[in-house]
matplotlib code that plots the C-alpha trace (Angstrom):
import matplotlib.pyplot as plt

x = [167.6, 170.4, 171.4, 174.8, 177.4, 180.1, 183.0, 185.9, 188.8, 191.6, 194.9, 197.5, 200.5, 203.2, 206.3, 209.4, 210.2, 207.6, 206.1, 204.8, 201.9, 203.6, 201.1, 198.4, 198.1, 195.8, 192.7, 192.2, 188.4, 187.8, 184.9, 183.3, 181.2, 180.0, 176.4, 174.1, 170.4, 167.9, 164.3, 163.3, 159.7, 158.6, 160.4, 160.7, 164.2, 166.8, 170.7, 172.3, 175.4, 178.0, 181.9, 182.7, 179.7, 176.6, 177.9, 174.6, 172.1, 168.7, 169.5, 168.9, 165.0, 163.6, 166.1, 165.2, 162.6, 164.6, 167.3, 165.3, 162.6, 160.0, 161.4, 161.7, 165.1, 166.6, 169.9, 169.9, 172.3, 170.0, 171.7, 170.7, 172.1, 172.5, 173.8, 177.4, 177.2, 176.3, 174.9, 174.6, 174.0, 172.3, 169.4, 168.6, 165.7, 165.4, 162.0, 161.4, 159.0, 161.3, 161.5, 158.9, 157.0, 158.4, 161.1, 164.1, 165.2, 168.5, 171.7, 175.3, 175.3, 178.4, 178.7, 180.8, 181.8, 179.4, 182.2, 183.5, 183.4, 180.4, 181.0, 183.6, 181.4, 178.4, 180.5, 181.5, 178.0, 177.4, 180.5, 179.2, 175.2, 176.5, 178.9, 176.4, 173.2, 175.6, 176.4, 173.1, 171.9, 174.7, 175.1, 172.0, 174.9, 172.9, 169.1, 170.5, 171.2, 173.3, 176.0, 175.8, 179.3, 180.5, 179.0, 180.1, 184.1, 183.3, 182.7, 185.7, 188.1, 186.3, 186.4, 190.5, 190.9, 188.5, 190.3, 193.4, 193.9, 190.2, 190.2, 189.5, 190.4, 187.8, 187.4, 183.9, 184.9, 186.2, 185.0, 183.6, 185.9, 184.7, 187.2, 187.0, 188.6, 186.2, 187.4, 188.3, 186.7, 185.5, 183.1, 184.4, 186.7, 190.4, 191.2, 192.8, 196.5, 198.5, 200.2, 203.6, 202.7, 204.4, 201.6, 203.0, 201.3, 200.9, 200.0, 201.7, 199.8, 201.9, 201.8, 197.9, 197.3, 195.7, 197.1, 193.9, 194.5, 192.3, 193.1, 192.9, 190.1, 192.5, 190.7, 188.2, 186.2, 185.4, 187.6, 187.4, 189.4, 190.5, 191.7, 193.9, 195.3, 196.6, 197.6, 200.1, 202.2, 201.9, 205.5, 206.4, 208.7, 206.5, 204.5, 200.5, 201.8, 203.8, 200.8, 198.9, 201.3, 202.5, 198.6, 197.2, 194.0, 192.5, 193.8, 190.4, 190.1, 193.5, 193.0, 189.4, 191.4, 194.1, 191.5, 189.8, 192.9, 194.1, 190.8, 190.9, 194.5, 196.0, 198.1, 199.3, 200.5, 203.7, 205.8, 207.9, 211.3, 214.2, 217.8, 217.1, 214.3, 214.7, 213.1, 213.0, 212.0, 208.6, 208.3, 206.9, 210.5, 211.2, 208.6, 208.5, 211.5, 209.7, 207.0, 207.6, 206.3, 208.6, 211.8, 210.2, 209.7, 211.9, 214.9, 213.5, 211.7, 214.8, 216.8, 213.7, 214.0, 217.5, 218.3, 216.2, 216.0, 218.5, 219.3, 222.6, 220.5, 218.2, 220.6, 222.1, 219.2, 218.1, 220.8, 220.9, 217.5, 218.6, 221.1, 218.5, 218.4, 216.8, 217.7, 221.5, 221.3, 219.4, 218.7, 221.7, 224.0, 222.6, 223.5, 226.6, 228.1, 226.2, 226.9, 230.0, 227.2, 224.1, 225.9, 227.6, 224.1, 222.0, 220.1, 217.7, 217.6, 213.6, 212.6, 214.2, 212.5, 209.3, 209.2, 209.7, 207.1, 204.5, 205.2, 204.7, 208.6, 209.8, 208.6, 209.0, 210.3, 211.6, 213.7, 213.8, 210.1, 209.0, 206.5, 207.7, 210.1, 213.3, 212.0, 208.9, 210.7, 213.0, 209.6, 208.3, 211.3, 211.6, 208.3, 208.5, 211.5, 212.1, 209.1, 206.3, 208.1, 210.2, 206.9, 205.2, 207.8, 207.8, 203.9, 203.9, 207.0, 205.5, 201.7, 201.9, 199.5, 198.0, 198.9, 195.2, 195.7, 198.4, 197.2, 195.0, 197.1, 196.3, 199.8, 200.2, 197.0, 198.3, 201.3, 199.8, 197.6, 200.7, 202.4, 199.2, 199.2, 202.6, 202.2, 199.2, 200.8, 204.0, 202.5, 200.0, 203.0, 203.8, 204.5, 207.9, 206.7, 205.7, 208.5, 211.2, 214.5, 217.5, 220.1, 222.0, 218.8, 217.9, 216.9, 220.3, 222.3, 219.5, 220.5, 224.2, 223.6, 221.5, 224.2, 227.0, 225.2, 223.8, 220.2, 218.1, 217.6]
y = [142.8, 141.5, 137.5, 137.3, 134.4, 133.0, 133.7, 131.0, 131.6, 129.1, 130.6, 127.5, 128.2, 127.6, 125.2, 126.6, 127.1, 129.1, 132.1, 131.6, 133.8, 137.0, 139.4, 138.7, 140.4, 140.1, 142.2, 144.6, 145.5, 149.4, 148.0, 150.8, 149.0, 145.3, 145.0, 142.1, 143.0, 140.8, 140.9, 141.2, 139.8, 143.4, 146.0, 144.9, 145.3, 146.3, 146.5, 144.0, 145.0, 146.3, 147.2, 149.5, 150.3, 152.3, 152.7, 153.3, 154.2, 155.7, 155.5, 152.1, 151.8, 153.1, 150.7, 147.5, 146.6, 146.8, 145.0, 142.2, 141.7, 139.0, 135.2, 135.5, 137.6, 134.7, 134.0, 137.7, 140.5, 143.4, 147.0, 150.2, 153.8, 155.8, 159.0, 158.4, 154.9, 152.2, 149.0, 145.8, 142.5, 138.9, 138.0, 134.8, 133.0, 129.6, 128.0, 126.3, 125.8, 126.4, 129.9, 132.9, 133.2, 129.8, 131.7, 133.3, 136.4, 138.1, 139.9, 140.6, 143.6, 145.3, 149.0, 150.1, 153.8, 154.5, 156.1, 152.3, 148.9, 147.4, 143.6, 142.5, 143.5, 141.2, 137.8, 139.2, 139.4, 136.1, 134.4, 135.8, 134.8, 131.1, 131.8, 132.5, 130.5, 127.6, 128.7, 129.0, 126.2, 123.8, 125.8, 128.7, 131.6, 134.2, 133.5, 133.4, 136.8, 136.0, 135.7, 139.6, 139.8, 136.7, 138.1, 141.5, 140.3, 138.1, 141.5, 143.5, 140.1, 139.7, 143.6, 143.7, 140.7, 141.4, 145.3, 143.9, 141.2, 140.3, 137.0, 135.5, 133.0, 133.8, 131.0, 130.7, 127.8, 124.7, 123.0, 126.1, 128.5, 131.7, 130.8, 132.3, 134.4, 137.4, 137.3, 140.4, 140.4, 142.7, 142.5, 145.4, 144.3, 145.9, 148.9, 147.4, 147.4, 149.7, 147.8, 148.2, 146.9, 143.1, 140.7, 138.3, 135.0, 134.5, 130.9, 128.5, 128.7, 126.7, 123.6, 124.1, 123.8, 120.5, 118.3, 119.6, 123.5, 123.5, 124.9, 122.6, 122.5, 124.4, 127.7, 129.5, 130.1, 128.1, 129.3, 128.9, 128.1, 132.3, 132.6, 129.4, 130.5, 134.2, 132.5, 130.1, 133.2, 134.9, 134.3, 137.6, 138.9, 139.9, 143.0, 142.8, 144.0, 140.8, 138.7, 140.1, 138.8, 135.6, 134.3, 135.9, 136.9, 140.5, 142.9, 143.7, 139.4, 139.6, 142.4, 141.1, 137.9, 139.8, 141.5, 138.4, 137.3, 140.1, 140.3, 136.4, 137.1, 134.8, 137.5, 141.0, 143.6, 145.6, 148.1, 146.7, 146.3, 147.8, 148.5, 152.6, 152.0, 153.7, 152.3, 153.7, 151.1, 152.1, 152.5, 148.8, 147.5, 148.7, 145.5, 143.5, 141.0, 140.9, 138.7, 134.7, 134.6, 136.7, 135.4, 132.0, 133.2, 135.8, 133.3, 130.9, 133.5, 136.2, 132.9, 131.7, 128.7, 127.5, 128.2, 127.5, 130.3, 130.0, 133.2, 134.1, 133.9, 136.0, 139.1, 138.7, 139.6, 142.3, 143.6, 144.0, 145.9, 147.7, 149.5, 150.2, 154.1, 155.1, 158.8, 158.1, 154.9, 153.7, 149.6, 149.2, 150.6, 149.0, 145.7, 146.8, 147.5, 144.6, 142.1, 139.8, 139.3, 139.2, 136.4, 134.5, 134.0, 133.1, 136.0, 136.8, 140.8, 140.7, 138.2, 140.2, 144.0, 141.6, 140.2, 143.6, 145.6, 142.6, 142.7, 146.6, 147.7, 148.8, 151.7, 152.5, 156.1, 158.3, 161.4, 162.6, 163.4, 163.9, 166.4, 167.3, 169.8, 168.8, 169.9, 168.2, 164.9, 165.0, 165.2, 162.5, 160.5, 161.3, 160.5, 157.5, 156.4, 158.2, 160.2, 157.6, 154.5, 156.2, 157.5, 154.4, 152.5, 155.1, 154.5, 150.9, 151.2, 154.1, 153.0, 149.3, 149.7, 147.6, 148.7, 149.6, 151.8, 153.4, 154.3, 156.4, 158.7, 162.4, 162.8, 159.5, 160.1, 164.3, 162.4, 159.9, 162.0, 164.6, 161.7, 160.2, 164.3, 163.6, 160.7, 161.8, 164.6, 162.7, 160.1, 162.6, 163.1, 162.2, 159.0, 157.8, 157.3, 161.0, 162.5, 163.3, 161.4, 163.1, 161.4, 159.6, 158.1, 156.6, 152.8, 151.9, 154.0, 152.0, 148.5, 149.1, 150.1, 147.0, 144.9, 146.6, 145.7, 142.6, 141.2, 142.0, 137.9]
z = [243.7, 241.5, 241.1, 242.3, 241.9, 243.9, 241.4, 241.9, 239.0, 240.1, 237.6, 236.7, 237.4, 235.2, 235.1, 236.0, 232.0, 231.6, 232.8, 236.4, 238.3, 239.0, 239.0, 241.2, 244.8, 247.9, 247.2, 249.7, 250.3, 251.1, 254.1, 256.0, 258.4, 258.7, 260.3, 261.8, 261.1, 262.0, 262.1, 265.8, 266.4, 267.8, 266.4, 262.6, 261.4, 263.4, 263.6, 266.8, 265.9, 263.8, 263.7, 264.3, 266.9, 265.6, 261.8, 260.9, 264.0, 263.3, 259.7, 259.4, 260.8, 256.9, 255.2, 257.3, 254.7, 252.1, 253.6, 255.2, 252.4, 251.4, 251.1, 247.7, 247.7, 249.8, 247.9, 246.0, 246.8, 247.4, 248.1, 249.5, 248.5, 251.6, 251.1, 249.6, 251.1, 249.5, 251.9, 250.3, 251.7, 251.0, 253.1, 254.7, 255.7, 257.9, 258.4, 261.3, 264.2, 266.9, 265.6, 266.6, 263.4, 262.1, 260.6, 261.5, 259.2, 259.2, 257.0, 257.5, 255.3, 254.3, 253.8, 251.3, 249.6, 246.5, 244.1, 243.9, 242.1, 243.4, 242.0, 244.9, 247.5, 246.0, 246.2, 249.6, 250.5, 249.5, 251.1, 254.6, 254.1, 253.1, 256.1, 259.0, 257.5, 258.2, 261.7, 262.5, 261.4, 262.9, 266.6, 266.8, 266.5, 265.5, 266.9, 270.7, 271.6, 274.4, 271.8, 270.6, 272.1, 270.1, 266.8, 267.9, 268.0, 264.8, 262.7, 263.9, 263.0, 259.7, 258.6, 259.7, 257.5, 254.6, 254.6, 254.6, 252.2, 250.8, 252.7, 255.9, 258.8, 262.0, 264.5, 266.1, 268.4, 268.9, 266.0, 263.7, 261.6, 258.7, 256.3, 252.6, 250.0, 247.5, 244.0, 242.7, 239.2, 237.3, 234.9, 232.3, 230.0, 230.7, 227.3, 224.3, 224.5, 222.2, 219.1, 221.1, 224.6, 225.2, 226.6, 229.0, 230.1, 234.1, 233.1, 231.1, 227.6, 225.6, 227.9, 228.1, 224.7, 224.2, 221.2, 218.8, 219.5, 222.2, 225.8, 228.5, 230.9, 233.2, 232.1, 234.0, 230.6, 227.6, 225.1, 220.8, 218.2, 217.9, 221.4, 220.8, 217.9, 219.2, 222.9, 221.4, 220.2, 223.7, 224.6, 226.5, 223.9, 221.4, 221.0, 220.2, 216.6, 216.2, 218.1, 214.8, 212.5, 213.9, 214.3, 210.9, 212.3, 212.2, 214.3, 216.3, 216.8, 218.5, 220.7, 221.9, 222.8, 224.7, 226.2, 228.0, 228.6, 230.7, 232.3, 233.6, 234.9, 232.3, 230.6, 231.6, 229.4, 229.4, 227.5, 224.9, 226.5, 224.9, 225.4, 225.2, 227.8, 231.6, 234.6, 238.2, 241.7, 242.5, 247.0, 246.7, 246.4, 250.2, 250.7, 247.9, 248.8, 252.5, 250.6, 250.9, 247.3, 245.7, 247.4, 246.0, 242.4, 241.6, 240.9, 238.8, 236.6, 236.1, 234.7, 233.0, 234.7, 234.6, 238.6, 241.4, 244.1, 247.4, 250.1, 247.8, 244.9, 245.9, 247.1, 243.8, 242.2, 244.7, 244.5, 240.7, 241.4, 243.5, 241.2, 238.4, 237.9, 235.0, 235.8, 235.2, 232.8, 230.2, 230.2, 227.7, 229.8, 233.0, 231.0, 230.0, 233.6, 235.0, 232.0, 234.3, 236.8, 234.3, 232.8, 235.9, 237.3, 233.8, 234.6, 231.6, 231.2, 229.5, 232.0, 234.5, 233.8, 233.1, 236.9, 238.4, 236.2, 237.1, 240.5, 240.6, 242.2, 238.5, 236.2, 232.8, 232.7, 229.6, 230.4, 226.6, 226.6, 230.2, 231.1, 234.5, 235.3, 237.1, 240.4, 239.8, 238.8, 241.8, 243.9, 242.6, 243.0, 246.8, 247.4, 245.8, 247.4, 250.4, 251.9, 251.6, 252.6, 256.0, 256.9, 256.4, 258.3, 261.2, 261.8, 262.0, 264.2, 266.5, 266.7, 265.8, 262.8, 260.1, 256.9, 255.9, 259.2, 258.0, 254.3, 256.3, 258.2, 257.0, 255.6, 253.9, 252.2, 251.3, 250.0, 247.8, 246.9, 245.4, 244.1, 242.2, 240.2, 239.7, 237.9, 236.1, 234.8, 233.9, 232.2, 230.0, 227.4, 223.5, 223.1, 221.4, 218.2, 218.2, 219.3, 216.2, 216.2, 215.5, 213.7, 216.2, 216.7, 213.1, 212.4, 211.3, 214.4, 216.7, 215.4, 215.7, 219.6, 219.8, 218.3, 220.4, 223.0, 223.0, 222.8, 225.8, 226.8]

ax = plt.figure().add_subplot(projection="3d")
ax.plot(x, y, z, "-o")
ax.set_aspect("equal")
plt.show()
């Protein structure tokens, strides 16, 4: 039995200045099976229900006192391996005379793949014993077994949610609603970032820097001295290299700090942005301007704050996206014939590669040096663009299906499966600084590009 906490991590968001909370997504939860055990006066443990029906069957009868231990568990996660299952849930206990046995045992136990990250899945199980002890206790939900049905329906709405966007909004009746949302945290630090990566703040550091050094209370940790020091240089243009520099502390300091950082979901990381970068639209683009939050955002962070987004705005900017094809131009030269409208509209060209690599519809790409052939690449650009999204967009259209529902189609998974070799294999290749420059490609040709040109902001 392991303690598990309720993690809560509330990220500020930024001023429209700054760097705003791009990043973050709904946290999808990979939930085989929900189940309502409860010890039954007669037969010991036993399973009322579950969703969908019989998930676990005879299986269950050598768990159940694992699952519904002693009192002493009460407000523990416990979890059960069960072949390449895992089942975790929290127990609960409620003393009371009106109960057989003065008590009434029970757990909403959620069963989960075993090849995964375990952590979500505690604070889930948490979330749903806090959730049901206080149904029981206010209305007698779960001790009246007339409402099997009622619990029965409960499960299927809360595993649809929970699979689909890690929180939930289930009404029991009138007056009585499940309403939570699991934190996606894990407890591994993310790898240290390579000396050229950019880290970008998804929260406005600078304005929570208190007046001593300090950062504000705002933070979901309490930070030191160190941390302040290398987050008031964060500012999205320069690399961990410079972050070293500018805050004059030891290299392994700064990249501990970046480190927490990133894993808190107060900075992400990216490659360093340059003018003889390429970048392809990932399939999330087909979506990603569907999303209120984007159409919000995407305005006021490509213009680093100097526009507020409106519907022309917005098509502007998709638009621009929409003709990024790092196949037949490199960045330079996507500034260069888009520089009229790039300037007409204030449109930053860092903050604008930045927004789309955070939101996940851009990709860093690098022809000189790839490791796929041409027939390979072309593959992996129609699957990314053409095969996966029409065939996405043909199920939901033919069967009316969730999108968890349609990840699992047989040929969406063989094709996300190809693409995901693709992209291992393309991205297992030197890196630039590897790679031997010829001499158009010297440190004094680069700087003349970059000056004919212009700067990349």
């Amino acid at each position: 039995a392991v303690v598990a906490g309720i993690i809560a991590l509330a990220v500020p968001f930024a001023s429209p200045c700054a760097a705003m909370v791009v990043g973050a997504q709904d946290c999808q939860l990979a939930l085989r099976a929900l189940l309502y055990c409860v010890f039954d006066k007669e037969e010991g443990p036993i399973v009322c229900c579950s969703d969908p029906p019989g998930a676990v069957g005879s299986q269950f009868k050598p768990l159940g006192r694992y699952l519904l231990p002693e009192s002493f568990v009460k407000g523990r996660v416990v979890s059960v391996v069960l072949d390449d299952n895992v089942v975790l849930g929290a127990p609960v206990y409620i003393e009371d005379t009106m109960y057989d046995r003065n008590c009434f045992q029970f757990n909403i136990c959620v069963v989960i793949s075993s090849h995964i990250d375990v952590e979500p899945y505690r604070d889930l199980a948490q979330h749903l014993a806090s959730a049901f002890h206080a149904l029981e206790v206010e209305i007698k939900l779960l001790s009246n077994f007339a409402n099997i049905g009622l619990i029965q329906g409960l499960l299927v709405d809360l595993r649809r949610q929970l699979s689909e966007s890690g929180q939930c909004f289930v009404r029991v009746d009138s007056s009585h609603c499940i309403a939570f949302r699991v934190a996606h945290h894990s407890r591994v630090l993310p790898p240290e970032p390579a000396p050229s990566e950019v880290p970008v703040p998804l929260a406005d550091l600078q304005a929570a820097l208190a007046d001593h050094g300090e950062l504000s209370a705002e933070f979901p940790f309490e930070p030191d001295l160190t941390i302040s020091r290398v987050a008031r240089h964060i500012d999205g243009a320069r690399s961990v290299d410079e972050v070293v520099v500018a805050s004059g502390l030891p290299q392994e300091h700064v990249l501990i700090c970046l480190r927490h950082l990133v894993h808190f979901g107060l900075v992400a990381v990216v490659d360093g942005i340059t003018l003889t970068s390429r970048y392809w639209l990932t399939p999330e683009f087909h979506v990603a301007f569907d999303r209120p939050e984007v159409v919000m955002e995407v305005v006021r962070y490509v213009t680093a704050g100097k526009h507020e987004g409106n519907s022309m705005l917005v098509q502007v900017v998709q638009g621009l996206y929409a003709g990024v094809d790092g196949w037949r131009q490199t960045l330079g030269e996507f500034q260069l014939a888009n520089s009229a409208e790039l300037q007409e509209h204030g449109i930053s060209l860092r903050h604008f590669i930045t927004f789309g690599l955070l939101r996940g519809f851009l990709e860093r790409i690098d022809s000189r040096n790839q490791a796929l052939s041409d027939e390979e690449a072309s593959e992996l650009e129609e699957l990314r663009s053409v095969l996966i999204p029409n065939k996405k967009q043909e199920l939901k259209q033919l069967g009316k299906l969730t999108s968890a529902e349609v990840n699992k189609d047989l040929e969406i998974v063989r094709m996300v499966a190809r693409l995901n070799e693709l992209k291992a294999k393309e991205k297992n290749r030197p890196s630039p600084n590897e790679m031997p420059m010829s001499g158009a490609e010297t440190d004094d040709d680069s700087s003349t590009a970059m000056h004919q040109l212009g700067s990349i902001d």
